[in-house]
N, C-alpha and C positions, 0 to 999 in steps of 0.2 A: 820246246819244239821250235828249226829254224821258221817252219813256216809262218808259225805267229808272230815271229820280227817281220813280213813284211805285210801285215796288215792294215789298215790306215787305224788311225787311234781311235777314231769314233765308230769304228767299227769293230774291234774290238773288245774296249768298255761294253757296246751295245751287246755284243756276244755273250759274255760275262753274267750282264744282268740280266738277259733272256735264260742262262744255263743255271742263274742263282734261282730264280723264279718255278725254274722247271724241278729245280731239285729240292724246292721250299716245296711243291706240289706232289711229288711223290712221295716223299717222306713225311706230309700230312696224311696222306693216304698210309703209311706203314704206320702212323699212330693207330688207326682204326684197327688193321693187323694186330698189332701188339696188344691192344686191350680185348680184343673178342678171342684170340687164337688161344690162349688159355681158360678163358670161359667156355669153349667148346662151342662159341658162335658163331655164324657164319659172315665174312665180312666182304662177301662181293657183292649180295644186295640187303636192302633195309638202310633206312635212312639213319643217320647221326642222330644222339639227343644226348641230353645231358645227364651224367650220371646219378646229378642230385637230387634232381626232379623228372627228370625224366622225360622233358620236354622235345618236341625233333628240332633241330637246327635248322637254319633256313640257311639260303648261299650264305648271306652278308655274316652269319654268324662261324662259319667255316673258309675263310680267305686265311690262307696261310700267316701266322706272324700278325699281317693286318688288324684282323677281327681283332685278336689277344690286347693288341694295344688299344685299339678305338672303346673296347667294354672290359679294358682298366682292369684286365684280371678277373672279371665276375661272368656272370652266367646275367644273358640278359633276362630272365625270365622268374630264376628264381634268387639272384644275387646271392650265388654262392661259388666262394673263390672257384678260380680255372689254377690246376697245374700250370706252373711254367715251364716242367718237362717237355709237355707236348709242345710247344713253341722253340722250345731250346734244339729238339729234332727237327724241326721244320727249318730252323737256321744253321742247324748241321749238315742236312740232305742240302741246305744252295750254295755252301761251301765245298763238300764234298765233291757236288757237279762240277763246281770251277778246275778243283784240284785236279779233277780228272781232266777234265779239257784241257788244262796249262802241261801237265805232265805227257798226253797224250793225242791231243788236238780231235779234232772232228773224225774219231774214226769207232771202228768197231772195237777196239781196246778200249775207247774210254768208255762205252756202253757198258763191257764187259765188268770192268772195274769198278765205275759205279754201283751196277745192280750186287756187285761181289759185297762194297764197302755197303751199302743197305741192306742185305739179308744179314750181314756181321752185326749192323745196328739191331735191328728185332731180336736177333739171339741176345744180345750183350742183356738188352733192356728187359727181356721176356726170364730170362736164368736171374737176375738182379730180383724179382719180382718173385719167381716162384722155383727158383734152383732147380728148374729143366729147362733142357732145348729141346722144342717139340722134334718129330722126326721132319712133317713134312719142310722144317727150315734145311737140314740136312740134303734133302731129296734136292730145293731148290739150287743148294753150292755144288750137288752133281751134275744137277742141268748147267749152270753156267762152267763147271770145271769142262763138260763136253764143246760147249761154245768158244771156251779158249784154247781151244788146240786148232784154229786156223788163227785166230785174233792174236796168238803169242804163240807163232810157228817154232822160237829158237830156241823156245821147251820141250826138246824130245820126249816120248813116249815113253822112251828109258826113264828119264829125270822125273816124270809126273808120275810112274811107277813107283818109283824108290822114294815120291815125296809122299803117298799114301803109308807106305810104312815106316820109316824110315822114325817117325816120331810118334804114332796112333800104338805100334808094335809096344815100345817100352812105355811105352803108359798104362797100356791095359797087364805086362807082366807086373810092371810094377802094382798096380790097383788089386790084380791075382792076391800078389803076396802081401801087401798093407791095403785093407781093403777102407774103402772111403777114401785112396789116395787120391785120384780125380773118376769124376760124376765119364757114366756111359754117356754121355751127347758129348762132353770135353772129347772124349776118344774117337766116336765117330765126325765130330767137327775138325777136327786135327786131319783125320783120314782123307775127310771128302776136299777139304781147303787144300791138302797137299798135291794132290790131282790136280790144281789149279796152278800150285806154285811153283813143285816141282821139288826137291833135297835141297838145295843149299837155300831158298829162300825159307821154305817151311823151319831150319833147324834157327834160322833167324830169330822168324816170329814168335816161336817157343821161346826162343830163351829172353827175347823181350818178354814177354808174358810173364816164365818163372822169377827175371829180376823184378818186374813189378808188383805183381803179384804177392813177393816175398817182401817186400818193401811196405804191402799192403796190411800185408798178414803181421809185421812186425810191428807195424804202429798200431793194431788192436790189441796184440798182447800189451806194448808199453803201456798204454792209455786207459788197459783194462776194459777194453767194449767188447769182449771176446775172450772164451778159453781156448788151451793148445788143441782142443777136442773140435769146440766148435767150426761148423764150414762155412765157407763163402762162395758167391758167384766168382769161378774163374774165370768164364765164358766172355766176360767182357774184357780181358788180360789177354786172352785167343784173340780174342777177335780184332784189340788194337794192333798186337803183334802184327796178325796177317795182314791186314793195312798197311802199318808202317810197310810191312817188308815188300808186299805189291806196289807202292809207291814209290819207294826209294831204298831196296834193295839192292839192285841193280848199282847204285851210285852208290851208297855202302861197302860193296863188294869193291869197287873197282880204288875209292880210298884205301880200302886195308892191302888190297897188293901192291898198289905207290908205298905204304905205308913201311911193309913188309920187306919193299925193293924185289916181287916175284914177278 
């Protein structure tokens, strides 16, 4: 963004670590999500406790990142190991913040795109865990696909039309006729995220997904952690795709037509 060159540097940095901080803090909060949203519990009120013992957490024991390092990985209560998952999310929502900010600066795009790249996290990590995407995460990427249609006006209505099908359409013919080819939330997450993106970014993100994915898929066959039968979370392949391609689509595209000379 040119306006971030003319900001003073300590002011900037300061931005940074206020927007790391913030997105350390939401993305703590989307751990809670993740772990109750499948247990069918409710995670707007009730307090934290530990899954070992069962104790409630107190603040100093829920500081983003902080706590994790101060009690060395353990549970102060009943000394038993803490995931480093949950802390590795907490240090991915305060980079994600930045990313947004640097790509998009102080506006309602970067809002939009962070809250896009966090409901993409809970899906990835939630389908990882138990090979669903619940609906109401879907419901969420419609609400914000509606909030980006003033936040990314030079998405016509045509283009966010044609990104809803455009890739959801031959997934589900294809899943018709090979059935188990990809999971119903892959097909309504493709749909709702293309609302968002629009046709040329959505067929992006896909086809990052199918190279990864197949890449992914390829090294459990070599390795034998896996038969040709057996499945895997896709959803986190979607969901980096759409990322990548909400981030740096846009520059992508405009490479391959220098590229192309179009």
């Amino acid at each position: 963004m040119k306006e971030l060159q003319h900001l003073d540097p300590s002011v900037f940095w300061g931005l940074l670590l206020f927007l790391f901080v913030f997105g350390s803090c939401v993305f703590s909060f989307l751990n809670v999500v993740i772990y109750r949203v499948p247990r069918h519990l409710g995670f707007v009120k009730g307090r934290s406790c530990c899954p070992a013992c069962g104790a409630r957490l107190r603040f100093e024991d829920l500081v983003p990142i902080v706590s994790w390092v101060a009690l060395k990985g353990r549970c102060r209560y009943c000394k038993a190991p803490i995931s480093f998952r949950d802390t590795a999310v907490e240090l991915l929502g305060g980079v994600l913040a930045c990313l947004c900010f640097l790509r998009y600066g102080f506006s309602m795009r970067a809002m939009v795109a962070f809250l896009f790249l966090a409901v993409g996290t809970a899906i990835s990590l939630v389908d990882l865990d138990t090979l669903e995407i619940p609906d109401g995460f879907l419901a969420a990427v419609l609400v914000l696909s509606a909030l980006s249609v003033p936040a990314f006006p030079e998405i016509t209505i045509s283009q966010r039309a044609a990104g809803f099908f455009i890739v959801s359409v031959p997934m589900l013919l294809l899943t018709l006729k090979i059935p188990g080819a990809f999971g119903g939330g892959d097909i309504k997450y493709t749909a709702a995220a293309g609302l968002l993106l629009g046709w040329k970014n959505s067929l992006l993100a896909v086809f990052l997904a199918i190279v990864s994915g197949g890449i992914y898929g390829a090294f459990l066959l070599v390795f034998r952690k896996g038969g040709r039968k057996d499945r895997f979370a896709f959803g986190p392949f979607l969901c980096a795709g759409m990322a990548a391609a909400l981030l740096w689509g846009e520059a992508f595209f405009e490479w391959y037509m220098g590229v192309m000379g179009l």
